[in-house]
C-alpha positions as CSV (number, residue, x, y, z in Angstrom):
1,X,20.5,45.1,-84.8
2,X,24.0,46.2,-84.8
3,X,26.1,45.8,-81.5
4,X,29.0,47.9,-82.4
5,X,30.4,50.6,-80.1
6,X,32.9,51.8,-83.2
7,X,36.1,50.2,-80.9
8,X,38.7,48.2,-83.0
9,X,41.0,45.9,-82.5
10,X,44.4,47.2,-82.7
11,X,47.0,46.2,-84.7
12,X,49.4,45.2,-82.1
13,X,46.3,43.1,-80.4
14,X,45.9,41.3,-83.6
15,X,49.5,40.2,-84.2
16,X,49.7,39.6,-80.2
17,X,46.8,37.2,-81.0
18,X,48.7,35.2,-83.9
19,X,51.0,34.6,-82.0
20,X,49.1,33.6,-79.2
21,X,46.9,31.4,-81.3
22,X,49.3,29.5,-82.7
23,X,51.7,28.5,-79.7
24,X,49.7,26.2,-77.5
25,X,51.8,26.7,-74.5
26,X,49.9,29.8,-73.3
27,X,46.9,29.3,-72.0
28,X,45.2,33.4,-71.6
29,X,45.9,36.6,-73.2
30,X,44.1,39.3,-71.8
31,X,42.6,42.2,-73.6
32,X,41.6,45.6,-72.9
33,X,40.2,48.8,-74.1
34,X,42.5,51.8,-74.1
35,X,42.9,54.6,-76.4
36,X,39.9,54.0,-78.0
37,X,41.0,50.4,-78.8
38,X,41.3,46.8,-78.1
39,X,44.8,46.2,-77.0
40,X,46.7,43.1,-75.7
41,X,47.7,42.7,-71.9
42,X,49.4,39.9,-70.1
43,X,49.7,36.2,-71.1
44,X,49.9,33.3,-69.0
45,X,51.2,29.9,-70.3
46,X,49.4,26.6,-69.6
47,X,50.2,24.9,-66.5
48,X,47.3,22.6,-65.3
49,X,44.5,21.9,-66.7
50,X,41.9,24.2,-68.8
51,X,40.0,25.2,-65.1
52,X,43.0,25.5,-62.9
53,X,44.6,27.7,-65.0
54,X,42.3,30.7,-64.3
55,X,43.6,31.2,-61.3
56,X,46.8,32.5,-62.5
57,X,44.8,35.8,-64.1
58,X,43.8,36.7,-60.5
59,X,46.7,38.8,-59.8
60,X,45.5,41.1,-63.2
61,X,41.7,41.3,-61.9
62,X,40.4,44.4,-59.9
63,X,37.1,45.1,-58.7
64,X,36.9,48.5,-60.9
65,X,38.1,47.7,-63.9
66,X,36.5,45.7,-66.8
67,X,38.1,43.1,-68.8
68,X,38.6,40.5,-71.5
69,X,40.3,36.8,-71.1
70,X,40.6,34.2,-74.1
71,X,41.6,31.4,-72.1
72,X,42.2,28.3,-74.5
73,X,40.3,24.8,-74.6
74,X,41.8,21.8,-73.5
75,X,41.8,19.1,-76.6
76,X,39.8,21.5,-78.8
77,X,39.9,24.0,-80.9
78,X,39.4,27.4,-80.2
79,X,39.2,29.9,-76.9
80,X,36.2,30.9,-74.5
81,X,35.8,34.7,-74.4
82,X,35.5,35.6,-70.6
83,X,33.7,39.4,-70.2
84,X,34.7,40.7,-66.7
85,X,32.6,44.0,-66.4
86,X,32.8,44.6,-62.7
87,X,29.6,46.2,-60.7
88,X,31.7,48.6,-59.4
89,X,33.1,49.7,-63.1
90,X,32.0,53.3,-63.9
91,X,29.1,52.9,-66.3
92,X,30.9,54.1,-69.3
93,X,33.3,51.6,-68.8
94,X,30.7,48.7,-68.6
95,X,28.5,49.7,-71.5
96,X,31.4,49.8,-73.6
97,X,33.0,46.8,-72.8
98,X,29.2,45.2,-72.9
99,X,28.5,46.5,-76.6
100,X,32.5,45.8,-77.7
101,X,32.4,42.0,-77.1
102,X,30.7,41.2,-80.4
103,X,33.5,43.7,-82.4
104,X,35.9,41.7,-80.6
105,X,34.6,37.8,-81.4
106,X,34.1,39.1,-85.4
107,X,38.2,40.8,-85.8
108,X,39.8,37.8,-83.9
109,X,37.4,35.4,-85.5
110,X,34.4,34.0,-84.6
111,X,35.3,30.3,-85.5
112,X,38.5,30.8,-83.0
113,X,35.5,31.1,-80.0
114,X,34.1,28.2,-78.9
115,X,32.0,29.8,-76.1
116,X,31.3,33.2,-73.9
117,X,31.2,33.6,-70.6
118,X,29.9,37.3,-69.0
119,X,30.4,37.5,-65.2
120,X,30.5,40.6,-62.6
121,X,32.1,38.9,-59.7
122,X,35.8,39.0,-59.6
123,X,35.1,35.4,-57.4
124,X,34.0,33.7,-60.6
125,X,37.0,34.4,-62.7
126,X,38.4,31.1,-60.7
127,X,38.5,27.7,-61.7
128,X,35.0,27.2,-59.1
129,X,33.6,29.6,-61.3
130,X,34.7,28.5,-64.5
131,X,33.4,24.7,-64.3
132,X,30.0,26.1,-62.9
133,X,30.0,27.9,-66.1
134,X,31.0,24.7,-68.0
135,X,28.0,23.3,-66.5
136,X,25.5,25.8,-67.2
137,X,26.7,26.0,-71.1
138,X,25.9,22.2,-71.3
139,X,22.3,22.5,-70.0
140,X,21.5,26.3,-71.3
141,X,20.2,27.1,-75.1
142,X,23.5,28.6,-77.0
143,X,23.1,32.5,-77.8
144,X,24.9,33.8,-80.7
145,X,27.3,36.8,-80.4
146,X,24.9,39.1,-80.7
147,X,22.6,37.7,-78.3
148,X,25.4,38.0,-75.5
149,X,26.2,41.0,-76.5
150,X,22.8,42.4,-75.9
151,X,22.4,40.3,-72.9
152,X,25.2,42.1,-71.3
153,X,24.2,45.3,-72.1
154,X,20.7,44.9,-70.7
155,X,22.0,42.7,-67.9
156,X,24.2,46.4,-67.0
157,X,21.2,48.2,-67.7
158,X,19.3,46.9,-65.3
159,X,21.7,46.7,-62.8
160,X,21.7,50.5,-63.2
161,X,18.3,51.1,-63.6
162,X,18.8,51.6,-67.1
163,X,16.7,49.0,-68.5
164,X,13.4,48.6,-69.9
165,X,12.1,51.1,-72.6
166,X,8.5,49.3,-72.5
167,X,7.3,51.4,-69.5
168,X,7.5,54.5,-68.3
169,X,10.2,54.9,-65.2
170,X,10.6,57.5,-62.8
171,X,14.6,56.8,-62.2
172,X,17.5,58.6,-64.0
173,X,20.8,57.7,-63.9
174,X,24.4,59.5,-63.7
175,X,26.8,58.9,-66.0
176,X,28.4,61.1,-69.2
177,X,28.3,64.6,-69.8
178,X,28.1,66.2,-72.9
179,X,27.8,69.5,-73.5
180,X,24.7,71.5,-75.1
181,X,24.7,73.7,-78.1
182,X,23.5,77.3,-78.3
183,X,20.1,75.7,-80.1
184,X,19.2,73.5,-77.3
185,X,19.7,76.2,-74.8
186,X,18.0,78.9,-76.5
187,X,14.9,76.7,-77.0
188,X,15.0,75.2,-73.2
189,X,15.2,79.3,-72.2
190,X,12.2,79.8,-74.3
191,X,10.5,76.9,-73.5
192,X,7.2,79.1,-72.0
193,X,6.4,80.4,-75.4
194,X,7.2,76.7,-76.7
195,X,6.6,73.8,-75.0
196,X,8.5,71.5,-76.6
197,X,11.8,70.7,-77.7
198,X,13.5,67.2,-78.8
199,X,16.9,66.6,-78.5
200,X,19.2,64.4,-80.2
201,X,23.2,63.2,-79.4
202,X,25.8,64.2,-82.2
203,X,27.5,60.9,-81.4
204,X,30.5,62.3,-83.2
205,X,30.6,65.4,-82.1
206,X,29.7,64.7,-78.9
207,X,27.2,67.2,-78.2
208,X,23.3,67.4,-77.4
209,X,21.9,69.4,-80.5
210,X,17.9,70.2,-80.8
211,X,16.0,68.7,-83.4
212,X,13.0,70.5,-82.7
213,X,11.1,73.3,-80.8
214,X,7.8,74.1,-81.3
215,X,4.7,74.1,-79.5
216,X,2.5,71.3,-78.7
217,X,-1.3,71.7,-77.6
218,X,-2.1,68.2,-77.4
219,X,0.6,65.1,-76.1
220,X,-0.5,62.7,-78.7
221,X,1.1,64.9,-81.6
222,X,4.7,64.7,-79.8
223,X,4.5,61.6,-82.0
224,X,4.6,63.1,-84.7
225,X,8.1,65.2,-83.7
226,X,9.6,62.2,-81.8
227,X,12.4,59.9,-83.8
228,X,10.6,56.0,-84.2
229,X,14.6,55.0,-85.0
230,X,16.7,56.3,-83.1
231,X,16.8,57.4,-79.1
232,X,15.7,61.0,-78.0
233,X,15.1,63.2,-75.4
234,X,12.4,65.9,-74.9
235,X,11.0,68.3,-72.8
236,X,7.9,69.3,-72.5
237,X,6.0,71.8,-70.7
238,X,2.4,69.8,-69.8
239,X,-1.1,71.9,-69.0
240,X,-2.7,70.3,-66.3
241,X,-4.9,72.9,-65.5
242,X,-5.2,77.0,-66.7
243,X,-2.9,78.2,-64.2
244,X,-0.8,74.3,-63.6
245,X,2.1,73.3,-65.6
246,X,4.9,70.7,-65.4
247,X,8.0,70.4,-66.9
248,X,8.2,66.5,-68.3
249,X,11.4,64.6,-69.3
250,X,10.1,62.1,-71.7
251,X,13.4,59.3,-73.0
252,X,12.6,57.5,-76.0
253,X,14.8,54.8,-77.0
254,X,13.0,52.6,-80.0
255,X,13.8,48.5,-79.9
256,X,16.1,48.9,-83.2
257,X,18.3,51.6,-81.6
258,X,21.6,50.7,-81.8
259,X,24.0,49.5,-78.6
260,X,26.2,52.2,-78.5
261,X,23.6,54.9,-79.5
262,X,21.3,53.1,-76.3
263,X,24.4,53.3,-74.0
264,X,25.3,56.9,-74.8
265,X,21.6,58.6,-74.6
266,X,21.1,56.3,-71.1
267,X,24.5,57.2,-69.4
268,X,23.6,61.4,-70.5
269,X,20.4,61.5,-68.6
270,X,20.9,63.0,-65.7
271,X,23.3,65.7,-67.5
272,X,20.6,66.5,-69.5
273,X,18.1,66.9,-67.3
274,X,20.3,68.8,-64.8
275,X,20.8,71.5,-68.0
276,X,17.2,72.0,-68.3
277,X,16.7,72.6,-65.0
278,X,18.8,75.2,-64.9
279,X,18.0,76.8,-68.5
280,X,14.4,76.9,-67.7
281,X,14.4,77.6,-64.2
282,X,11.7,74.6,-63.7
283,X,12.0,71.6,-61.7
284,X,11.5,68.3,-63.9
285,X,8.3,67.5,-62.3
286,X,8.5,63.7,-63.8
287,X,11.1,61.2,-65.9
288,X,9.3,59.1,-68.5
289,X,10.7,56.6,-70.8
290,X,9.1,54.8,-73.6
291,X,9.8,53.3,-76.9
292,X,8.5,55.9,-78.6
293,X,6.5,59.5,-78.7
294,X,2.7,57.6,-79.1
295,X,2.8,56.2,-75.9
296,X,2.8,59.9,-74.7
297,X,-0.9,60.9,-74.4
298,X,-3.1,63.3,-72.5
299,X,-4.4,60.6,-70.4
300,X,-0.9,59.3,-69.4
301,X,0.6,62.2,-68.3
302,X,-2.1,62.8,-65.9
303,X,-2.3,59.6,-65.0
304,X,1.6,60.0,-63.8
305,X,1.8,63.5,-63.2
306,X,-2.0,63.3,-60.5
307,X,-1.6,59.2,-59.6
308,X,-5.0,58.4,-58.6
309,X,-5.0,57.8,-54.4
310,X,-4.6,54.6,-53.5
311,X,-8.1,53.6,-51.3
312,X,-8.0,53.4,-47.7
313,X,-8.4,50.1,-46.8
314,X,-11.4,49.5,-44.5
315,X,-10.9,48.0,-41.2
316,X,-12.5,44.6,-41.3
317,X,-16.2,44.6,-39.9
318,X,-16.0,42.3,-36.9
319,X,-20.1,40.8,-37.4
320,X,-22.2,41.6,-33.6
321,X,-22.2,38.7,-31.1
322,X,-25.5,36.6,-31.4
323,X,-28.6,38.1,-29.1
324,X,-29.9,35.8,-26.2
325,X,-32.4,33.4,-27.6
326,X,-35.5,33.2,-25.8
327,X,-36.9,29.8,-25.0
């Protein structure tokens, strides 16, 4: 799987990291993302010891905004690559810093990093929280780049209710707006005549385009107009009865989708569906996500559209007091 979000490192980062690599009187250089680019930020020079020394970032750390530390090893090679992606970060923000890490460990060198380190709470970005992390790393199974890089992203996901592309979820989240193309609101307008239309993100364009409108009689054939390899969104006007309908938001997202493709389609959710609503003049009766279109099926849109009641629970039958015995 690739974890790329298509951010670089900039030139000046990668000469600013030369030269902090090979003068072993700084201890951190921190990096951020601006202009669509890795770029170098302060630098602290070694003054304690390999823990202590963290504390002199604190006066660069906010509780909005993400960021990257190399903070060098004491009597060993190479850095440890701390990922600060705040809670409080807008979600943009923290899926691209999530999905950038592994970009940033390949241009600086992989062999220069001796170990990650992905935290959310600006408390932990102190030398308590950095031998806490020394201590989990020598007990804990080592990930590779890519693993961490995933685990971050999921790790955000969930946080946002993002995650999970297994089951179906009733939960959207805010996050980027792109805008729709004339396609994509001509077939939500027409949506009556029909019922279906899959959308797709122009990641370079940066705008929702349609991929397909066309009617659908039964669910299970939304397979075969659904993407199996990369994300999509569609909409879907379901039958329940002759004179029922519902307007359904199904979110596919397949495993091998790509980070940055997962982080843009979860983040334009809520845009989307907001659109709709207003192109078709129906309320989005219910959000589904799944890996892909065959877990859409008659029987699963009922079941979630007309949940089956939950049975009253009988009060418990308190058994009759004994008669008199006669003797």
């Amino acid at each position: 799987m690739s974890n790329q979000s298509g951010i670089k490192a900039s030139p000046e980062l990668l000469e600013a990291f030369k030269s902090f690599s090979d003068d072993t009187s700084l201890r951190s250089l921190l990096i951020k993302i601006e202009n669509e680019s890795l770029q170098p930020g302060s630098r602290f020079s070694v003054s304690s010891d390999y823990f202590e020394d963290m504390s002199q970032v604190a006066g660069e750390v906010t509780s909005t905004s993400p960021l990257y530390i190399l903070h060098r090893n004491d009597n060993t090679r190479g850095f440890t690559l701390i990922s600060y992606i705040p809670d409080a970060a807008p979600v943009r923000h923290k899926m691209l810093y999530a999905s950038t890490r592994n970009t940033l460990t390949r241009e600086l060198g992989s062999d220069k990093i001796a170990s990650s380190y992905f935290t959310t709470e600006k408390e932990e970005l102190s030398p308590e929280g950095l031998r806490k992390f020394a201590e989990h790393e020598k007990v804990s199974n080592p990930l590779t780049e890519e693993e961490r890089a995933l685990k971050s992203v999921l790790e955000i996901e969930a946080k946002e209710g993002l995650a999970g592309t297994a089951t179906r979820k009733a939960h959207v989240s805010s996050g980027l707006s792109f805008p729709v193309s004339d396609s994509v609101r001509q077939a939500l307008a027409n949506i009556r005549n029909e019922n279906a239309a899959v959308l797709e993100i122009d990641i370079g364009k940066e705008i929702v385009e349609l991929t397909t409108s066309t009617t659908i009689d039964d669910p299970s054939a939304l397979a075969q107009v659904i993407s199996v390899e990369a994300p999509r969104y569609t909409f879907f006007l379901f039958k329940l009865e002759e004179n029922e309908e519902a307007l359904v938001f199904i979110y596919t997202c397949p495993a091998a989708a790509k980070i940055k493709e997962r982080m843009l389609y979860a983040s334009c959710r809520a845009a989307v569906v907001a659109e709709a609503e207003g192109l078709t003049g129906l309320k989005v009766a219910r959000k589904i996500e799944a890996s892909d279109g065959s877990e859409i099926t008659n029987a699963s849109l009922q079941a979630d559209l007309r949940p089956a009641p939950t049975a009253a629970k009988q009060a418990f039958a308190r058994p009759k007091a004994p008669g008199r015995r006669r003797i």
